[in-house]
C-alpha atoms as an extended CHARMM CRD file, in Angstrom:
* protein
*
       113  EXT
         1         1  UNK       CA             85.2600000000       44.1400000000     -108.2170000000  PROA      1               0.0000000000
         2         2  UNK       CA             84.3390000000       42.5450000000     -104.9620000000  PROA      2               0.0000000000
         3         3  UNK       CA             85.4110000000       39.0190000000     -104.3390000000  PROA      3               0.0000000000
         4         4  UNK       CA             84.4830000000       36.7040000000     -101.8540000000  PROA      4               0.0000000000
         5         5  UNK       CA             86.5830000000       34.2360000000     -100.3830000000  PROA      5               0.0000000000
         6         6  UNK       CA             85.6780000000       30.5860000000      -98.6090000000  PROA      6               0.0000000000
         7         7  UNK       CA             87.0600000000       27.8370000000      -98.0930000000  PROA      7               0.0000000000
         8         8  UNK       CA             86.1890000000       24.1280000000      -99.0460000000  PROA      8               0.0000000000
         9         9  UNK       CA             86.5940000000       21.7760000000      -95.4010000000  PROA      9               0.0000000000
        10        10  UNK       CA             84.0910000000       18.8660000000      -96.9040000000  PROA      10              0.0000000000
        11        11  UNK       CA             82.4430000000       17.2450000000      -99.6260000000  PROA      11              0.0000000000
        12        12  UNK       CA             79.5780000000       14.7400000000      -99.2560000000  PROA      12              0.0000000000
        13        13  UNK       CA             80.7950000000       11.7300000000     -100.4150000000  PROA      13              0.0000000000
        14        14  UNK       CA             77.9250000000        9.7210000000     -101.0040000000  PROA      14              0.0000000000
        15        15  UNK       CA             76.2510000000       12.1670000000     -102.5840000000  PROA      15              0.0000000000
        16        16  UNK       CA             79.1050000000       13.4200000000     -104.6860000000  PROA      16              0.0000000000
        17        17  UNK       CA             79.4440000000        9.7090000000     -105.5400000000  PROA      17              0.0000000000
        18        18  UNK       CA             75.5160000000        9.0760000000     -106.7380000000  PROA      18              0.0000000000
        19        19  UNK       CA             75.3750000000       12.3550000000     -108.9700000000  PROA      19              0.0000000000
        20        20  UNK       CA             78.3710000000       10.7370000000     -110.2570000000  PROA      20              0.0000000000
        21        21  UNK       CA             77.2410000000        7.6100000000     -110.9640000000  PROA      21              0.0000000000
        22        22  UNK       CA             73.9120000000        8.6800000000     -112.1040000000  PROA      22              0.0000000000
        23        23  UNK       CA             75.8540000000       10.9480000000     -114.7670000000  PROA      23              0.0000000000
        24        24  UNK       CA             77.7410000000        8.2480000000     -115.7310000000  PROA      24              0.0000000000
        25        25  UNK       CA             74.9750000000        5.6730000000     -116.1560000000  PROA      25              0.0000000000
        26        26  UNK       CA             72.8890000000        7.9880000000     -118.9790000000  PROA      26              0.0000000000
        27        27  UNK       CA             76.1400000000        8.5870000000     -120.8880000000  PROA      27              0.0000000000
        28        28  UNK       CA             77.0390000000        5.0900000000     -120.6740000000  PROA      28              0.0000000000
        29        29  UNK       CA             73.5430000000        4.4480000000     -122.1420000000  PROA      29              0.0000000000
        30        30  UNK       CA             73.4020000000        7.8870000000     -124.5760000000  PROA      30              0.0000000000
        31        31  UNK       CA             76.4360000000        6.2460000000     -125.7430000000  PROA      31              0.0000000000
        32        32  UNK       CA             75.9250000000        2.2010000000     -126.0940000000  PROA      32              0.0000000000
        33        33  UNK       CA             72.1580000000        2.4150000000     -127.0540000000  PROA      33              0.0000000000
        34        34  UNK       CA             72.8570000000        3.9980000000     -130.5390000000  PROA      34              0.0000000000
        35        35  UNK       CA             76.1480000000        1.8560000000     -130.6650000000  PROA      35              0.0000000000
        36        36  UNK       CA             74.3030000000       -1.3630000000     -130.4760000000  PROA      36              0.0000000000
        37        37  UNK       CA             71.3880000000       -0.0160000000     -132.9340000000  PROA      37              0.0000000000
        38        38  UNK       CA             73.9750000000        0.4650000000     -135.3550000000  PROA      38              0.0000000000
        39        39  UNK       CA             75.9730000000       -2.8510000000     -135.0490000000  PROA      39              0.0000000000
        40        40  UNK       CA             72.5480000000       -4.4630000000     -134.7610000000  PROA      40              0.0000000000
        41        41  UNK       CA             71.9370000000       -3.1360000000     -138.3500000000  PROA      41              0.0000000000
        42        42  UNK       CA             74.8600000000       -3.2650000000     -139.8730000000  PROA      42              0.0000000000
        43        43  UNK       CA             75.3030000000       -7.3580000000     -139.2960000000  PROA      43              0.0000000000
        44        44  UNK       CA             76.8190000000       -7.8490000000     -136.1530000000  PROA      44              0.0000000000
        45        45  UNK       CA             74.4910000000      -11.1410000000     -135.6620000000  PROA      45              0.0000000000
        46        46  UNK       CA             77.8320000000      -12.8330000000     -137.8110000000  PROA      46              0.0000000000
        47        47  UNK       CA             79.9190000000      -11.3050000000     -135.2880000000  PROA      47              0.0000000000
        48        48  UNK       CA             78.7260000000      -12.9120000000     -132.5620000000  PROA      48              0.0000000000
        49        49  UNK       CA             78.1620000000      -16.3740000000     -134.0020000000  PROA      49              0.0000000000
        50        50  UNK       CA             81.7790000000      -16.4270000000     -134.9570000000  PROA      50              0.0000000000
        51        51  UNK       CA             82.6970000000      -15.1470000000     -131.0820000000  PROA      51              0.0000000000
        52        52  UNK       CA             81.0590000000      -18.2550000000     -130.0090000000  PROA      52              0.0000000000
        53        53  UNK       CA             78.8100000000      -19.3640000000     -127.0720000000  PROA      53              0.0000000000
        54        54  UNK       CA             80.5040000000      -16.6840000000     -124.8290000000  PROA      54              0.0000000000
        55        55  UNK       CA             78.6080000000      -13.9290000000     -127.1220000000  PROA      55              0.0000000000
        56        56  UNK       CA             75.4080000000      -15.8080000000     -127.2430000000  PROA      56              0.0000000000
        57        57  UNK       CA             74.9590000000      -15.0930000000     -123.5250000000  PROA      57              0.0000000000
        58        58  UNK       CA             74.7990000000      -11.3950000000     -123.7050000000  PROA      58              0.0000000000
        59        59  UNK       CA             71.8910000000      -11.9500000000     -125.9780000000  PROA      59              0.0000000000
        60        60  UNK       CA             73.3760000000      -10.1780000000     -129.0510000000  PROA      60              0.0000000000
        61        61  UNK       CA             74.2290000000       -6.4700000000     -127.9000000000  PROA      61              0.0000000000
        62        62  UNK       CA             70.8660000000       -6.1680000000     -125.8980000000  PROA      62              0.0000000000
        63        63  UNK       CA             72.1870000000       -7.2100000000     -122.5640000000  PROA      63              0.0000000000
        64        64  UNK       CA             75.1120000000       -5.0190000000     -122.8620000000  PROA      64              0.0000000000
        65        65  UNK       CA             72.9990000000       -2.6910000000     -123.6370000000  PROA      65              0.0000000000
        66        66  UNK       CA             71.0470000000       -2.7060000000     -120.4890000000  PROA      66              0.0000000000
        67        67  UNK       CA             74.4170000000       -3.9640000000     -118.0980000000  PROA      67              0.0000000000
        68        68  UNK       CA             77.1830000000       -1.4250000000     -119.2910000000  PROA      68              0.0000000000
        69        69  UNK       CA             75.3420000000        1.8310000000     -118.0180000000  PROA      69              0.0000000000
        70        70  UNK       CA             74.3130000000       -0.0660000000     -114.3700000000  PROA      70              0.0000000000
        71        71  UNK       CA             78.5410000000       -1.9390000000     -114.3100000000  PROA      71              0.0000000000
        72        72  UNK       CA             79.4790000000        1.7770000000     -115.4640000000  PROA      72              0.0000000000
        73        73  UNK       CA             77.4230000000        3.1870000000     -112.5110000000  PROA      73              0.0000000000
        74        74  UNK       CA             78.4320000000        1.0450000000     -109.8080000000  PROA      74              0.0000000000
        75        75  UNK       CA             82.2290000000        1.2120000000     -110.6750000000  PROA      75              0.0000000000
        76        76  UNK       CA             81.6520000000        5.1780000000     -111.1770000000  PROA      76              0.0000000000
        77        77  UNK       CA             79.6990000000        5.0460000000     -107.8430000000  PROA      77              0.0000000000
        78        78  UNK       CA             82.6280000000        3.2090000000     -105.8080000000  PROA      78              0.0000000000
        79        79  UNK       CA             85.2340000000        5.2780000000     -106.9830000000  PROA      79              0.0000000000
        80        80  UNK       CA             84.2140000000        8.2170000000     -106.5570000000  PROA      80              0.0000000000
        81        81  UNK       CA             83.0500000000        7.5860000000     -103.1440000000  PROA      81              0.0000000000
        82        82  UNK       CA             86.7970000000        6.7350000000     -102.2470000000  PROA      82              0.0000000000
        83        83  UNK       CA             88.0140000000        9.5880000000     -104.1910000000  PROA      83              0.0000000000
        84        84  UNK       CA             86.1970000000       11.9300000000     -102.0560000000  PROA      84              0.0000000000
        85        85  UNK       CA             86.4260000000       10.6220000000      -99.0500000000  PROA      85              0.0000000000
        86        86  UNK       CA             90.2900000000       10.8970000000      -99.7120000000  PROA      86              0.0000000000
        87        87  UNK       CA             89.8670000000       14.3900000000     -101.0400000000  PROA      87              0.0000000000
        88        88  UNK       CA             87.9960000000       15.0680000000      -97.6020000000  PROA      88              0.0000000000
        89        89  UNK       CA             91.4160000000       13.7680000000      -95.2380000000  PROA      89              0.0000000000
        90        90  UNK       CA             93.5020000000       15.4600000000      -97.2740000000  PROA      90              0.0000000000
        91        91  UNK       CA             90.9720000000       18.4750000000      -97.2300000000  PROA      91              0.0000000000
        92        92  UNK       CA             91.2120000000       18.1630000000      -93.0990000000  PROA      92              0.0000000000
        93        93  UNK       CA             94.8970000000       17.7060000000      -92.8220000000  PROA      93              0.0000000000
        94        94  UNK       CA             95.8340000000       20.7270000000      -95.1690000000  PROA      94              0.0000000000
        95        95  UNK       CA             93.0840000000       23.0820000000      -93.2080000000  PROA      95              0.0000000000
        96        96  UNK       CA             91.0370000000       22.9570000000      -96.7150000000  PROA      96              0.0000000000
        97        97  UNK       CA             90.9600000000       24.2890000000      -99.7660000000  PROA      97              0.0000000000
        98        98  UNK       CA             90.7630000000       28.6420000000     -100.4560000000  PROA      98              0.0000000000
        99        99  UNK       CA             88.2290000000       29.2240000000     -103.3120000000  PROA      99              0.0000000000
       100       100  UNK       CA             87.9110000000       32.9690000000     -104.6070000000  PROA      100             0.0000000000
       101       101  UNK       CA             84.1250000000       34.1980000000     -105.6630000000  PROA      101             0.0000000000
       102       102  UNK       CA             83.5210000000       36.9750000000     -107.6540000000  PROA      102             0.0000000000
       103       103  UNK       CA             80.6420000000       39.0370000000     -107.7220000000  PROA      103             0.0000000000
       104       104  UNK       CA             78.2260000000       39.0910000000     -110.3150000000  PROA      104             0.0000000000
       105       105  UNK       CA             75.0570000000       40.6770000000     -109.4990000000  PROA      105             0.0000000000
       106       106  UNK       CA             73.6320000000       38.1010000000     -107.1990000000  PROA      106             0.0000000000
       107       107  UNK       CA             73.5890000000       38.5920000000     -104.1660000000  PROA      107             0.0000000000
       108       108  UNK       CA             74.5850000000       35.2550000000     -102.1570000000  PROA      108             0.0000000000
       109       109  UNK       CA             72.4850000000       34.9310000000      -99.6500000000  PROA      109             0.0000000000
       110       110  UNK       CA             69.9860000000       34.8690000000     -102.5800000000  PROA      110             0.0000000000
       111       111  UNK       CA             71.1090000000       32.0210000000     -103.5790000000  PROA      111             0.0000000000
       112       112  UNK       CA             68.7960000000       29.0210000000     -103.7100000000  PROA      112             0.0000000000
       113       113  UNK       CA             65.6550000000       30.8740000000     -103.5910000000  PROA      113             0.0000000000
């Protein structure tokens, strides 16, 4: 068994940060979409009326629907981006991180192409 050892000195932040986000924003919406079709059917008009004016703004589920992925996003987006970068000074002040590889019948330099 051949392994093959290297070592982690820096992730990209911003990009870690937008894959993040981006993965957060279609769950967000995988997840409220079908919420909101459901509460939609089952009545949830009532529900709103008796929240008040305050629900009447987010036009009965629909603007939520469309906000919580992007407000998901962004937050996801923000965090992250500090996360990393802290992961990256503690990365630099610890000499990085030691990850072990194994072999598996690919070739590294292979990979990619």
């Amino acid at each position: 068994m051949s392994t093959l050892r290297l070592k982690l000195k820096r992730i990209d932040p911003v990009k870690y940060a937008t894959i993040a986000a981006f993965l957060t924003a279609l769950v967000m919406l995988i997840v409220f979409v079908p919420f909101m079709l459901i509460f939609s059917a089952l009545g949830a008009g009532a529900a709103t009326e008796s929240m008040g004016a305050g629900a009447a703004i987010f036009g009965g589920g629909i603007f939520i629907v469309i906000l919580a992925p992007i407000i998901y996003g962004v937050f996801t987006f923000i965090f992250t981006l500090i996360a990393v970068s802290l992961f990256n000074f503690i990365l630099k002040k610890t000499g990085g991180l030691d990850i072990d590889f194994e072999k598996a019948g690919l070739d590294i330099n292979r990979i990619g192409e």
